[in-house]
DORO-308752 format. One record per residue (C-alpha): x, y, z; residue in one letter. Coordinates in steps of 0.25 Angstrom, whole numbers, plus 5000, padded with zeros to 4 digits. Each point is the difference from the previous one (the first is absolute). Example, Ala and Ser with C-alpha at 12.3 -4.5 7.8 and 13.67 -1.06 7.14 Angstrom:
2
5049; 4982; 5031; a
5006; 5014; 4998; s
// end
This chain:
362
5129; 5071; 4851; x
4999; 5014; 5004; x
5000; 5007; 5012; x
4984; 5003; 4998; x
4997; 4985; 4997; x
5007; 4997; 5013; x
4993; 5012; 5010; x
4987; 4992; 4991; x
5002; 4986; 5004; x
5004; 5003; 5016; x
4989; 5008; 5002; x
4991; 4989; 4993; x
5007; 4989; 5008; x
4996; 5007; 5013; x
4984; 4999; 4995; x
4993; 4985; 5006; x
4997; 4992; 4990; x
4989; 4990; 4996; x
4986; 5003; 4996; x
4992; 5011; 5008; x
4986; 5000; 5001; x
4990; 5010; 5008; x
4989; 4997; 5008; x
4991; 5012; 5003; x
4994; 4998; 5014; x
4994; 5013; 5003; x
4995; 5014; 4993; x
5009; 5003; 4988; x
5008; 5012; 5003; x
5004; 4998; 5014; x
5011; 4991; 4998; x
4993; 4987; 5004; x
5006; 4991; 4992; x
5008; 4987; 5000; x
5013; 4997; 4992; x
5002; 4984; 4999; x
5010; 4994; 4991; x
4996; 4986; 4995; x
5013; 4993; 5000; x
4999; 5001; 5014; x
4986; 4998; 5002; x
5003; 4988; 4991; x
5011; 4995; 5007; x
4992; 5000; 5015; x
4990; 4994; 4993; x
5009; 4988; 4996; x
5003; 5000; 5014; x
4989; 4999; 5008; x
4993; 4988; 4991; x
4990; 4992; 5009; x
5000; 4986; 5003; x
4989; 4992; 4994; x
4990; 4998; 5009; x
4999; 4986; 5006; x
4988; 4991; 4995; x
4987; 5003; 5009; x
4995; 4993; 5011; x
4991; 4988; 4999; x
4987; 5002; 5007; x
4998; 4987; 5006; x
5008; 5001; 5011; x
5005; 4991; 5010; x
4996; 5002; 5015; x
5015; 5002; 5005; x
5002; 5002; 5016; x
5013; 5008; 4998; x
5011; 5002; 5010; x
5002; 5013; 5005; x
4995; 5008; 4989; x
4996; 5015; 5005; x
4997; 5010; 4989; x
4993; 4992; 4987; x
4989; 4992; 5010; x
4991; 5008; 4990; x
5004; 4990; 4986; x
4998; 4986; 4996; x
5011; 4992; 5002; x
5002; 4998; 4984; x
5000; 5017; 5001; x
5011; 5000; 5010; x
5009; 4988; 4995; x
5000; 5011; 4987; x
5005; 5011; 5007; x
5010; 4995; 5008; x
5006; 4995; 4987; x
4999; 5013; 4994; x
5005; 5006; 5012; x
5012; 4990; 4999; x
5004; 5004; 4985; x
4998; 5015; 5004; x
5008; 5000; 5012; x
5010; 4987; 4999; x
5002; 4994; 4987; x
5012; 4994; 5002; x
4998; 4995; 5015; x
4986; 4995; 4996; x
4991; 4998; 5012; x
5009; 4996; 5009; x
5005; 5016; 5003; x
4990; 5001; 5009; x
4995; 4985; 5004; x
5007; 4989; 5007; x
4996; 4989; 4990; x
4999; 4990; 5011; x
4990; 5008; 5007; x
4993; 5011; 4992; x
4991; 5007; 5013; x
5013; 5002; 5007; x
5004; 5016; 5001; x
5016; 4997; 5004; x
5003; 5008; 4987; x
4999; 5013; 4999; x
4997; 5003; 4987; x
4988; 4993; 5002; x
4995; 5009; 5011; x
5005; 5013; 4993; x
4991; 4994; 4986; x
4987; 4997; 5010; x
5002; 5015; 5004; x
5002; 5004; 4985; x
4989; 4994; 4996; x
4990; 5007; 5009; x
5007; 5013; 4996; x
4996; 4995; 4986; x
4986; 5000; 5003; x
5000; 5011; 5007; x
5004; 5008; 4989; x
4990; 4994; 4990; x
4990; 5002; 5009; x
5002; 5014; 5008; x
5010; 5008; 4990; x
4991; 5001; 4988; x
5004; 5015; 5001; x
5012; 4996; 4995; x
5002; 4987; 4994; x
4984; 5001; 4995; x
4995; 4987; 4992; x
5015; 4997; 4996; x
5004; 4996; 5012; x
5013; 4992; 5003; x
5007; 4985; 5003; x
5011; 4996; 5007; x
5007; 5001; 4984; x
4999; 5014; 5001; x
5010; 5003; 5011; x
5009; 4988; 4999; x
5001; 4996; 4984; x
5003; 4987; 5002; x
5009; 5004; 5013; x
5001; 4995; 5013; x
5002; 5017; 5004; x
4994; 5009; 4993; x
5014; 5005; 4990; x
4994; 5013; 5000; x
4998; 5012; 5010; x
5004; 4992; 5015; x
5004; 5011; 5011; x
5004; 5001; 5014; x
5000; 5009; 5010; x
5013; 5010; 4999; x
4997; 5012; 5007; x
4990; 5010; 5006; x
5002; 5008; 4987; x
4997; 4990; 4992; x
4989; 5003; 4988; x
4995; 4985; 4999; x
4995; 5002; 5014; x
4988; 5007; 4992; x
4995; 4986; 4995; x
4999; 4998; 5016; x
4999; 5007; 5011; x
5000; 5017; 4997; x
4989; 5008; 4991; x
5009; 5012; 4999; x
5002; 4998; 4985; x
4992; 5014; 4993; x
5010; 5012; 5001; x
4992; 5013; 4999; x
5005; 5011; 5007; x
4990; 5013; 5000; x
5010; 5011; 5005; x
5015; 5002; 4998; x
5006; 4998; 5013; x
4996; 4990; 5011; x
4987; 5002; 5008; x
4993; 4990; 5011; x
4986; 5000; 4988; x
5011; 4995; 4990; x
5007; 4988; 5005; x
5009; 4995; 4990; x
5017; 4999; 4999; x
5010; 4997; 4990; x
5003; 4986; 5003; x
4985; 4999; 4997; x
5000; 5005; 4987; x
5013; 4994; 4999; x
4992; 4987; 5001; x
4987; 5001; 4993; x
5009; 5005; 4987; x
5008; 4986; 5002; x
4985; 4993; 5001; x
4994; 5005; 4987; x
5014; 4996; 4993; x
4999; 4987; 5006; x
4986; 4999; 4995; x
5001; 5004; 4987; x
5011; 4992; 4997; x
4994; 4989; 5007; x
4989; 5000; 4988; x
5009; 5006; 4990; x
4990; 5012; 4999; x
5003; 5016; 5000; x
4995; 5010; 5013; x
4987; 5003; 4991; x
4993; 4987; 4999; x
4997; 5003; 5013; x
5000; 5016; 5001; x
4998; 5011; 4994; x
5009; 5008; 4995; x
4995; 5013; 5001; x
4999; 4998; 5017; x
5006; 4986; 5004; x
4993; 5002; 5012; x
4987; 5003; 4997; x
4989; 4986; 4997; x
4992; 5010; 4992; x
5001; 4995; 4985; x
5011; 4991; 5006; x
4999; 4985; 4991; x
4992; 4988; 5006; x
5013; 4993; 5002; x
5004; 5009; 5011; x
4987; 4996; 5009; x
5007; 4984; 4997; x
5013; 5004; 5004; x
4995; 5005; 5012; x
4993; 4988; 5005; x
5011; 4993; 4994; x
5009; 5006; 5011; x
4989; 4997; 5011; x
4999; 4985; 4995; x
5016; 4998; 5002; x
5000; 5007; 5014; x
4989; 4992; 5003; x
5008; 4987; 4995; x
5012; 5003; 5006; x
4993; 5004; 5014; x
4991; 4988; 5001; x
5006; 4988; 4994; x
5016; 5002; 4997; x
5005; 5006; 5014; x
4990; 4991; 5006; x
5007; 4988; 4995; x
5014; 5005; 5004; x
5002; 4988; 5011; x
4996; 4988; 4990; x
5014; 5004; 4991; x
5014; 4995; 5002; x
5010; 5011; 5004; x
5007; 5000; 4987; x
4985; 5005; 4993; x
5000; 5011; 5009; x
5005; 5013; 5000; x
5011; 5008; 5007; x
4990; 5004; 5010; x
4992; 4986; 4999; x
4989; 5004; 4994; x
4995; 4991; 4991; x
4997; 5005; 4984; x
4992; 5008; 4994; x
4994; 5004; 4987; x
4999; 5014; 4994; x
4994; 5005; 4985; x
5011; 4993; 4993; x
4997; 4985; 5006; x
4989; 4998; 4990; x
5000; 5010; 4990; x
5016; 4997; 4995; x
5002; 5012; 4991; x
4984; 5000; 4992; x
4988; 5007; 5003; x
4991; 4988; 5003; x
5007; 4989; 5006; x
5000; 4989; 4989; x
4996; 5008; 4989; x
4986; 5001; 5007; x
4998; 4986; 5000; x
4989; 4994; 5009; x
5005; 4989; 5004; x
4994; 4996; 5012; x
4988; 4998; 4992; x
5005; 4986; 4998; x
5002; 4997; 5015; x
4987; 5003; 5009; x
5006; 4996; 5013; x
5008; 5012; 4999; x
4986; 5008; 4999; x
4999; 5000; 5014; x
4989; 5007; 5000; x
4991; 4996; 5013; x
4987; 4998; 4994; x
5005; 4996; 4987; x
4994; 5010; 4992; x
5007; 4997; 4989; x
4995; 4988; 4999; x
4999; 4988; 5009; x
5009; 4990; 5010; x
5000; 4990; 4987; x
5010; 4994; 4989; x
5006; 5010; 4991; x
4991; 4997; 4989; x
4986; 5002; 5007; x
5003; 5015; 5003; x
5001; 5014; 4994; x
5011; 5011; 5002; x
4992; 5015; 5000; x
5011; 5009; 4993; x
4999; 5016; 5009; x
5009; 5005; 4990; x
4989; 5010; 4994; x
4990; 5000; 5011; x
4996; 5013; 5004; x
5002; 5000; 5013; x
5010; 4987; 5007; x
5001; 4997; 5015; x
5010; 5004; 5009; x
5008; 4996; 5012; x
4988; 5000; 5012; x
4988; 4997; 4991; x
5001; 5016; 4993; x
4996; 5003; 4987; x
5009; 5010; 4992; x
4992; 5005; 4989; x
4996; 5011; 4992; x
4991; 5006; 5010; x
5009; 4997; 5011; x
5010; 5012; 5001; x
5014; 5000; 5006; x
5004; 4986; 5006; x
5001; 4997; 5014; x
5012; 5003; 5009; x
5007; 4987; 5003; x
4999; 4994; 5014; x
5014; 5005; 5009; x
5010; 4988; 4998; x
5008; 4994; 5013; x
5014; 5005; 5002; x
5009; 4990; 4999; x
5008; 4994; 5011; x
5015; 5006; 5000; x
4998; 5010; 4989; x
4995; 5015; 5004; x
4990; 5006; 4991; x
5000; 5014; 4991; x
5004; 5010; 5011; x
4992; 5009; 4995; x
4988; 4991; 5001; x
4989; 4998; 4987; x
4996; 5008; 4991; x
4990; 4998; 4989; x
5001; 4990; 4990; x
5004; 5001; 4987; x
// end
């Protein structure tokens, strides 16, 4: 083989492989376009297979009085026998329902878990019912984060430092970086380790759902939302759901896990882009899964469909609607303009937040 052939090959084996395909997502000519290769989107595919669905609930149900049951009063006790077996193959398959029960007496709360799965639960139907900005008429399951797991195997952090970027998904807004002038001035209120950080959360994001920087931005101005895609509008009430999640429902539950769950500053775990996503742009290939399992609606006037059996109700898909509701009741839609600024979060106890304070959002 000659030298030629050799310079030919190296340069060919530095090349990615598979089969590319290229999705254009905004106006041709301003680089908006998305390169997949289907190997891999094949492969992810294969791994994020869902569990068939459980059987639906009979509608004649029995009156049951249950023993310390706090979150699904809203279902028929046919209903929430059927999730709590779904919940048990998506959570602890192998240690079945006794993970989270004592079988001798199932209202007691002595084991954790079961506490930390009442608190899960409600953050379930939380997000069903107030993230549709994000999680629109897909919504998610308990399956979603955990995949069969008794921890999610994906994407669990703890506190490490005041520096730390992940503290973007919880307490600090300082994630868009966009300096106006040269040099340092009181009007521009931005530093290094700022910048330092938002570059690492973009990285985190886009490899969290295996996209590049332009499915969210433009190219031409990453910073400008004018001509910017529709998915940048969902990523950003992405970030407000999880700093809501985290806030509200996993640092609140810090003192219900042992030690050992806990992290080296004892707080308890959170989640972060990567917990449900696993490398895809829609968690499960897009999968609305929780069409199956109405107790995990959770919407307060069942506007879905009604407190019956599985069978008896209907599953209204927001995916296309025009406009879709927001966290507080808002409506983002086409006639809506910019979104609202998110509520200031709480600092957390022991941690000092950004010292330079919050600047806009990204």
């Amino acid at each position: 083989m000659n030298r030629a052939a050799i310079i030919a090959l190296v340069a060919l084996s530095a090349c990615q492989g598979g089969r590319k395909e290229a999705v254009q997502v905004g106006y041709r000519g301003t680089g908006q376009v998305l390169v997949y290769d289907k190997s891999v989107l094949e492969a992810q595919g294969a791994a994020n297979r869902l569990p068939p669905p459980i059987a639906p609930a009979s509608p004649n149900s029995p009156v049951v009085k249950w023993q310390n049951v706090q979150v699904l009063t809203d279902v028929s006790a046919n209903e929430l026998n059927r999730t709590m077996i779904a919940m048990t193959q998506w959570v602890s398959p192998k240690q079945s329902c006794v993970y989270c029960h004592n079988p001798a007496n199932f209202g007691s709360d002595e084991k954790y878990p079961k506490v930390v799965a009442r608190r899960m639960l409600q953050m379930t139907r939380h997000i069903n019912s107030n993230w549709q900005a994000h999680v629109q008429g897909t919504g998610v399951t308990c399956y979603t984060c955990h995949r069969g797991n008794n921890v999610p195997p994906v994407g669990i952090w703890y506190f490490t430092d005041e520096n730390q970027y992940l503290r973007a998904f919880l307490d600090r807004q300082d994630v868009r970086v966009q300096a106006q002038t040269v040099g340092h001035t009181n009007l521009d209120n931005t530093s290094i380790r700022q910048a330092t950080n938002t570059y690492a959360l973009m990285i985190h994001m886009s490899r969290s759902l295996n996209v590049t920087c332009n499915a969210c931005h433009a190219s031409r101005s990453w910073t400008t939302w004018q001509n910017a895609p529709p998915a940048r509008i969902t990523a950003l009430y992405g970030i407000r759901m999880v700093r809501d999640l985290n806030t509200n429902y996993l640092l609140s539950i810090a003192s219900a896990f042992p030690p050992y769950r806990l992290g080296p500053h004892g707080d308890s775990p959170k989640l972060q882009c990567s917990t449900c996503h696993e490398g895809q742009w829609k968690p499960l290939n897009g999968a609305q899964m929780v069409k199956d399992y109405p107790s995990l609606w959770g919407a307060p006037q069942w506007a879905r469909g009604g407190p019956s059996d599985t069978g008896s109700v209907g599953f209204k898909d927001l995916r296309n609607a025009d406009s879709i509701p927001v966290d507080g009741g808002k409506i983002l839609g086409p006639q809506s303009g910019m979104p609202r600024t998110a509520p200031s979060p709480q600092p957390v106890p022991g941690m000092t937040t950004a010292p330079n304070g919050a600047s806009p959002q990204k």
